[in-house]
C-alpha positions in Angstrom: -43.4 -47.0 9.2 -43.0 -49.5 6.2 -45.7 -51.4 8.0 -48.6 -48.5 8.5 -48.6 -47.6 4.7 -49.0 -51.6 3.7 -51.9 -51.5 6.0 -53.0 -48.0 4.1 -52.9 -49.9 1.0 -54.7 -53.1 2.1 -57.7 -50.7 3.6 -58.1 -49.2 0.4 -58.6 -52.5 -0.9 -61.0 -53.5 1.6 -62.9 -50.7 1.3 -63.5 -51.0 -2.0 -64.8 -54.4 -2.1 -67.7 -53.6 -0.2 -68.6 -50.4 -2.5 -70.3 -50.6 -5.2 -68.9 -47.2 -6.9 -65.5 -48.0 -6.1 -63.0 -48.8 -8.6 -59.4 -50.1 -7.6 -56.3 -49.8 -10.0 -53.2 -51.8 -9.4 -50.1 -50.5 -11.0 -46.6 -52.0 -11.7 -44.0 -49.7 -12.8 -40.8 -50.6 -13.9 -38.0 -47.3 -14.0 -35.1 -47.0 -16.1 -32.8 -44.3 -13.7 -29.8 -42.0 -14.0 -28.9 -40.9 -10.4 -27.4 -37.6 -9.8 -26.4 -37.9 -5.6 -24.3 -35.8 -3.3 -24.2 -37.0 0.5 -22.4 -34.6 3.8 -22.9 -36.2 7.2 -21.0 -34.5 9.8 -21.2 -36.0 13.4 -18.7 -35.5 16.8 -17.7 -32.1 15.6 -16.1 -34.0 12.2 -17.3 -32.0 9.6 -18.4 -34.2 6.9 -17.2 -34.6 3.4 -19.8 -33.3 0.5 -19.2 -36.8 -1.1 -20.4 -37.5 -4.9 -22.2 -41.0 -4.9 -21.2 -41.6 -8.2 -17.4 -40.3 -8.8 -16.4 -40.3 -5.1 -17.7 -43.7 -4.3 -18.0 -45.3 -7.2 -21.9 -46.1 -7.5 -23.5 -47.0 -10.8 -25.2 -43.6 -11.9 -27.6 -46.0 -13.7 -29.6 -48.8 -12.4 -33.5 -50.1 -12.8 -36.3 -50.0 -10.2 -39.6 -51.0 -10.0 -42.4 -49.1 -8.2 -46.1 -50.6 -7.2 -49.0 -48.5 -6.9 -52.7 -49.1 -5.9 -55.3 -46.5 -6.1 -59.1 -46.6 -4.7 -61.3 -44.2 -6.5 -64.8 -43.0 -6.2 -65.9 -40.8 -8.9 -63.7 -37.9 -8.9 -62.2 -38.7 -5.5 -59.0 -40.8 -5.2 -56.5 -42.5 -2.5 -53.3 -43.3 -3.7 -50.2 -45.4 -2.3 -46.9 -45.9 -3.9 -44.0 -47.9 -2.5 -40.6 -47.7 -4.6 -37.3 -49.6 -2.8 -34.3 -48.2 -4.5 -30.4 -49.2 -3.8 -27.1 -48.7 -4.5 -24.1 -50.4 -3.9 -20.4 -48.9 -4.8 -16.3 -49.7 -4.3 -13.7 -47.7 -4.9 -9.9 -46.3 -4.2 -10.3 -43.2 -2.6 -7.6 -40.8 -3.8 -8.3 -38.0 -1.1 -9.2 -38.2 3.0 -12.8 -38.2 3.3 -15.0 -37.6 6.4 -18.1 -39.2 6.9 -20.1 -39.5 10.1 -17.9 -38.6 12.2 -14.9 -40.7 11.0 -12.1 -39.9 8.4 -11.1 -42.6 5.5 -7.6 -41.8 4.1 -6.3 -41.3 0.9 -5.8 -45.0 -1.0 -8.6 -46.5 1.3 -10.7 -49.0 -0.6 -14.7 -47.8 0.6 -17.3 -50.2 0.0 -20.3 -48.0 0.2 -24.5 -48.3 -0.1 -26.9 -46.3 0.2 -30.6 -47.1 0.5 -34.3 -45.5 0.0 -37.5 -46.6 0.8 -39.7 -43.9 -0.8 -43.8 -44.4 -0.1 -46.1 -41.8 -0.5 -50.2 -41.9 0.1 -52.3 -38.8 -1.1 -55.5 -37.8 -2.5 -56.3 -36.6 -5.7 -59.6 -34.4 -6.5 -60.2 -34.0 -10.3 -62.3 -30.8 -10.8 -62.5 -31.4 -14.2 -63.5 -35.6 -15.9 -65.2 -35.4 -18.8 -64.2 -37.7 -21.8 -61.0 -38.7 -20.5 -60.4 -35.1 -20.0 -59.0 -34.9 -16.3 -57.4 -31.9 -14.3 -57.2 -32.3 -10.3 -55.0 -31.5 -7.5 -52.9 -33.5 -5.3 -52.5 -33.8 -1.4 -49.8 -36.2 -0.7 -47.4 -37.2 2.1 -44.0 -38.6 0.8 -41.6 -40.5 3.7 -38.2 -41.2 2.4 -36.4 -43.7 4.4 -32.8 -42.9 3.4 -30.0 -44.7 4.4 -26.3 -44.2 3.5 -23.3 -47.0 4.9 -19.5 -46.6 4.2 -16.6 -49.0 5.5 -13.1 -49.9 4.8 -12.0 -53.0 3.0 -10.8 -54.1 6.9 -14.1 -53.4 8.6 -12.6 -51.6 10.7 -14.2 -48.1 9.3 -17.8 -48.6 9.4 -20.1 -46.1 9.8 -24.0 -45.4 8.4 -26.3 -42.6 8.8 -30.4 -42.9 8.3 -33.2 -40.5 8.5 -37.1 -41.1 8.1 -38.6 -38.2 7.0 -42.2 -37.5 6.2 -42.9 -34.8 3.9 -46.3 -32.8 3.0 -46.5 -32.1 -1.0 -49.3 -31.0 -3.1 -49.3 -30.5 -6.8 -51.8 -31.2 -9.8 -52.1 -33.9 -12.7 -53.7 -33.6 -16.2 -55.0 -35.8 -18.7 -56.1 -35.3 -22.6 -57.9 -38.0 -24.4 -56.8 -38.7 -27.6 -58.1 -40.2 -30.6 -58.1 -44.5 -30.8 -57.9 -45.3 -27.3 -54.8 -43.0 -26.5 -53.8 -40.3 -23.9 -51.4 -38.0 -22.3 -51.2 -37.7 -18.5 -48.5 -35.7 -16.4 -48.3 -34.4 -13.2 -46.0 -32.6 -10.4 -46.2 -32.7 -6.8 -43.5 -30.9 -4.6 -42.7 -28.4 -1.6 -40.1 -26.2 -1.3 -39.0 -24.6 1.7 -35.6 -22.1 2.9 -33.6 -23.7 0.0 -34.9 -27.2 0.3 -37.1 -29.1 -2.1 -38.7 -32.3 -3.0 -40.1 -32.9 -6.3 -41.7 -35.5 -8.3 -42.8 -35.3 -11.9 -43.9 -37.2 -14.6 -45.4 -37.3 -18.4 -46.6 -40.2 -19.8 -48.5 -41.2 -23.2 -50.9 -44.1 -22.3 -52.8 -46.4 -24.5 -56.2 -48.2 -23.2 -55.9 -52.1 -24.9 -59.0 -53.3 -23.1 -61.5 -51.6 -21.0 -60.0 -51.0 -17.3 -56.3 -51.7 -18.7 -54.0 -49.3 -19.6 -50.6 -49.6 -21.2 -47.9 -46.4 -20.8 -44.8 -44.7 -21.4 -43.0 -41.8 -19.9 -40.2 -40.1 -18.5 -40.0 -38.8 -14.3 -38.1 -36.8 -12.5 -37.6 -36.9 -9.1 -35.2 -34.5 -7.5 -34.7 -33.8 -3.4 -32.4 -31.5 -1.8 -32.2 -31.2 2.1 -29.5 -29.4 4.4 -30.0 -29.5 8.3 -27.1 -27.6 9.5 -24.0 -29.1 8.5 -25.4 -32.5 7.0 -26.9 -32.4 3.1 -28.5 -34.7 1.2 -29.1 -33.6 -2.5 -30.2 -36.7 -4.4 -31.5 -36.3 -8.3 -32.9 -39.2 -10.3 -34.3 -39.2 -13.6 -35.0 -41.6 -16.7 -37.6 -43.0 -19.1 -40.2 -45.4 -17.3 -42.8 -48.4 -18.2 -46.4 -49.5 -16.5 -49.2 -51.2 -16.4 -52.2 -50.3 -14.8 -55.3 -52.9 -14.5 -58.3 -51.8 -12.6 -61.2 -53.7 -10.7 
């Protein structure tokens, strides 16, 4: 999977480079998070423990990503492709019996614990409105989260994981207002909800123009998922202030 949307990405580029309208922006973000997580995986007819990431497991509720972005535009059409890795690592002293994919860690059990996301999404933007760095469009993308969660004993004895890849239709829109010497303010949302589940991603920014074709910006995101298929659950908030840069070609 991690492999088809690289080759996404590198198309676009291509593609580009043999148009003369087209205009490529590459985009390094770099996130400052605060992770809100809850994780039940039941398996063998164990049902599983609705464990808190943070004070069950002891994960740091705050940790930094970065996120890459390239974007292949042609007038008010664009092709977008994100790829953020994000991880988490955590140890601590149980004080209760947990259950966790099928297998039950007592009380006093030192967990070492991790739990890992590969979140890429590729979409395409229509603006219906660009006029003077004015912009309003709407979003089509497809989101895949590759999610894994690992737990095991200080022993190695208890050692179980549990992964899913799921791709996920979203649409939303995104807005931009041009603002006097050479700044803006941008935000959009793009999401689904469906019979209690959701996936949302949302984002505000103020951005400042340096140099034609670069763009410096701040900005604070949300991004907030909650998915239950039958007796597993995976309801994973982060959210936190953010950097980027943005040069285009």
């Amino acid at each position: 999977m991690k492999k088809i949307w690289a080759t996404v990405a590198f198309a676009m580029m291509l593609f580009a480079s043999s148009s003369a309208n087209a205009l490529v922006h590459v985009e390094g973000r770099y996130w400052f998070t605060n992770l809100d997580s809850t994780i039940k995986v039941t398996d063998a007819s164990i049902i599983g423990t609705e464990l808190d990431m943070v004070d069950t497991l002891g994960m740091d509720d705050q940790e930094n990503f970065w996120e890459a972005r390239v974007s292949l535009e042609l007038g008010s059409h664009k092709f977008r492709y994100g790829y953020m890795p994000l991880s988490w690592d955590g140890q601590k002293t149980i004080t209760q019996a947990i259950s966790f994919a099928g297998t039950t860690y007592s009380a006093s059990t030192r967990v070492d614990s991790s739990l890992d996301i590969i979140y890429q999404r590729v979409g395409y933007r229509y603006d219906i409105i660009d006029v003077l760095g004015n912009q309003l469009g709407v979003i089509f993308d497809i989101k895949v989260l590759d999610i894994e969660a690992r737990l095991k004993d200080s022993t190695g004895v208890l050692d179980k994981s549990y992964s899913v890849t799921a791709p996920i239709p979203t649409i939303g829109i995104g807005a931009q207002v041009g603002l006097p010497f050479l700044f803006s303010v941008s935000a959009e949302i793009t999401g689904v909800g469906y019979s209690g589940n959701h996936i949302i991603d949302a984002e505000a920014q103020v951005n400042f123009n340096p140099l034609p074709l670069i763009t410096v910006s701040g900005g604070y995101r949300i991004f907030d998922v909650k998915v239950e298929d039958g007796d597993d659950k995976v309801d994973f908030k982060l959210k936190g202030p953010f950097l980027l840069v943005r040069a285009g070609f």
